[in-house]
N, C-alpha and C positions, 0 to 999 in steps of 0.2 A: 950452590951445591958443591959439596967441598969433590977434588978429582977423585982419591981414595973411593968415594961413595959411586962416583960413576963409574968405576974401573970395576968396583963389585957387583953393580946392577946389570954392567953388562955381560960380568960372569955369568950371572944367575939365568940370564934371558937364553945365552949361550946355551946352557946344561939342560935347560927346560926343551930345548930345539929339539938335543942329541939324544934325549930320554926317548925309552920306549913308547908305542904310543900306547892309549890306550886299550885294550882287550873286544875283539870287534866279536858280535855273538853272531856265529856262521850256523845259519841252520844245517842239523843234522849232524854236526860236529863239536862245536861247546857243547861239554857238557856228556855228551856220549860217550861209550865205549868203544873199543875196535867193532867192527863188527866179525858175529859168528857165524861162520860158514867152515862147518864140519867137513862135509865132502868137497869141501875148496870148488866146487863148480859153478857158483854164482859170480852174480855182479851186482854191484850197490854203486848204482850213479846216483850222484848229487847234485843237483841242477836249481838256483835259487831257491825257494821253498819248497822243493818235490824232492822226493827219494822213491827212485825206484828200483827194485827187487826181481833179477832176473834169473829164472830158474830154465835150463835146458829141458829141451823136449823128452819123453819117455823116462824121467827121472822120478823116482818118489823122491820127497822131501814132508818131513810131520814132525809135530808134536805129540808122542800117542806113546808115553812109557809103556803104557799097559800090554804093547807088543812091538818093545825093545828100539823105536822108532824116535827117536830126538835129534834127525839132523836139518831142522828146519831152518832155513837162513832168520838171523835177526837181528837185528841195532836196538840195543840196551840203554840205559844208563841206571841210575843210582836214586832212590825216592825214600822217603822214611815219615812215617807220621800220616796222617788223615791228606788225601792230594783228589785234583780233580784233573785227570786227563784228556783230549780230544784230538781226533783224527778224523782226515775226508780220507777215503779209499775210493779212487779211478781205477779203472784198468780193463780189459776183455775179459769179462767172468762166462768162459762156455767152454766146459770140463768136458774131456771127447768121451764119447761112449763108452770106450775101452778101458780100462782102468790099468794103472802100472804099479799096483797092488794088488795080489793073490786075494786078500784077505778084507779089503776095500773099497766099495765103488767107488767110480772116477768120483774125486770132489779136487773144490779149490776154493780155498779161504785167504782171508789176509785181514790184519786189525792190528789188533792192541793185546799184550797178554805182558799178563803182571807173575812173574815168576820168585818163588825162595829158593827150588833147584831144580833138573829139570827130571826129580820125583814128584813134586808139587809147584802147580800152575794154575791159571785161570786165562782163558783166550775167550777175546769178542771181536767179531770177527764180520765183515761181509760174506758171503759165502753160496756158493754154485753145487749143486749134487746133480748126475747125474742118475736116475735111475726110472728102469720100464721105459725107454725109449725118451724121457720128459727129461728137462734140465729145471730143476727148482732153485730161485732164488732165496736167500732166507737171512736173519742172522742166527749166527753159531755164539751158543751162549756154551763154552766147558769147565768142567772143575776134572782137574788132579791132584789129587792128597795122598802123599805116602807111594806113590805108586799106582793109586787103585782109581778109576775111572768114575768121577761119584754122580757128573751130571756129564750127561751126552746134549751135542746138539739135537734141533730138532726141525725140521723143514717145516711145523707145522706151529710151532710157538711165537715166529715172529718174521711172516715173509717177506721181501720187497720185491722191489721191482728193479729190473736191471740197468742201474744208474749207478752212478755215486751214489755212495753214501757216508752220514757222518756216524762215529760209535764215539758214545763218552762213558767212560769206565770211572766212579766214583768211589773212595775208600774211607769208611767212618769206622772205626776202631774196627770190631773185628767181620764188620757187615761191607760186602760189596754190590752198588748199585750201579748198574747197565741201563743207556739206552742208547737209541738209534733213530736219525732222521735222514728225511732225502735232500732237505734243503739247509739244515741247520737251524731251524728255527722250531718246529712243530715236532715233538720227540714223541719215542712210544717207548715207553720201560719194558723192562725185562724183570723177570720174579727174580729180587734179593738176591744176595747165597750169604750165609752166616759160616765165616771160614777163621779159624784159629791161626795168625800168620804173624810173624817176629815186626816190629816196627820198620828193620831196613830190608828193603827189596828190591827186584829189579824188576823196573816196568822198560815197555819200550813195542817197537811193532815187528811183526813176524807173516811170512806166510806157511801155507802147506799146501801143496799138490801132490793127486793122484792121477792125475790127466795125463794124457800121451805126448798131449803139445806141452811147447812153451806157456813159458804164466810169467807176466810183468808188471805186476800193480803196480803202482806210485802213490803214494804216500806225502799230502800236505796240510796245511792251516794245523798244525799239529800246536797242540795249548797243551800246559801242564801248573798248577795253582797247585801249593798247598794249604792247607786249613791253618791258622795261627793260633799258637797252643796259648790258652787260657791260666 
């Protein structure tokens, strides 16, 4: 082996050292956006595969254009084309009696919500109502379009029980499929929505409170696939 050849091999091993490393994917952060927090009074700690979401006590925080309400804290990022999303949602779900919304009873949700702007959305959500002295668990299946409120949740369409739970939000051209398990394995669907929405969007998880207390979900095993175009 002629010296010239060793003198450049051992460049090469050199450069290869001092190179950047690799690109390491850090949950909750490849890949995402900053996060939005409108009334700057949250917190988004990042802790191995958890993200958790902390809203101050006596604060409203929603997703609810329909009466001028969009300061829900939320971590985004970027999705285009047919994708399959999933999330486990932890946390204390028991909304205080009182509500910190006029117009409102106490509730507390937290999930997945796949936005175009925050005129038009769709959130799936675990979620806590309180109302008539009861606290109902459920999930919270929404549609906003334009502005206008087209599917409300419903405490009555799809209860659980007050655990974790997983939500998988699925998107085949212009039909979006929902559901929800407690262990991840054995799902319960949720009715369709057939929604007109542009191929790029922004999915990602959010919460909303109307509760008096504090609210801190945490958010993990979070999956995101897309379909492969044909």
């Amino acid at each position: 082996m002629s010296r010239s050849f060793c003198v450049l091999a051992s460049f090469l091993i050199v450069c290869a050292a001092l190179a950047d490393p690799a690109p390491v994917n850090r949950p909750w952060v490849t890949g995402w956006d900053k996060p939005v927090d409108p009334d700057k009074d949250c917190k988004f700690i990042r802790y191995k595969d958890t993200l958790t979401i902390e809203v101050p006590p006596g604060k409203n925080h929603g997703l609810a254009v329909e009466i001028d309400l969009t300061n829900a804290p939320r971590l985004l990022r970027d999705v285009e084309g047919d994708f399959v999303a999933q999330v486990r949602v932890e946390g204390t779900f028991l909304p205080s009696e009182n509500s910190s919304n006029r117009q409102r009873l106490s509730f507390i949700g937290a999930g997945l919500v796949l936005m175009k702007e925050e005129r038009t959305y769709i959130r799936l959500e675990r979620a806590a109502l309180h109302v008539r002295g009861e606290i109902k668990h459920y999930t919270n299946w929404e549609l906003r379009e334009d502005g206008k409120w087209l599917l409300a949740g419903n405490t009555g369409v799809q209860p659980l029980e007050d655990e974790a739970a997983y939500l998988r939000l699925q998107r085949k051209g212009d039909k979006l499929l929902a559901s929800v398990s407690h262990d991840g394995k054995e799902w319960k669907e949720l009715k369709p929505l057939e929604v007109k929405l542009p191929a790029k969007l922004k999915l990602g998880v959010s919460l909303s409170t109307s509760s008096m207390d504090a609210f801190a979900p945490q958010f993990d095993q979070f999956q995101l696939t897309f379909e492969k175009k044909k």
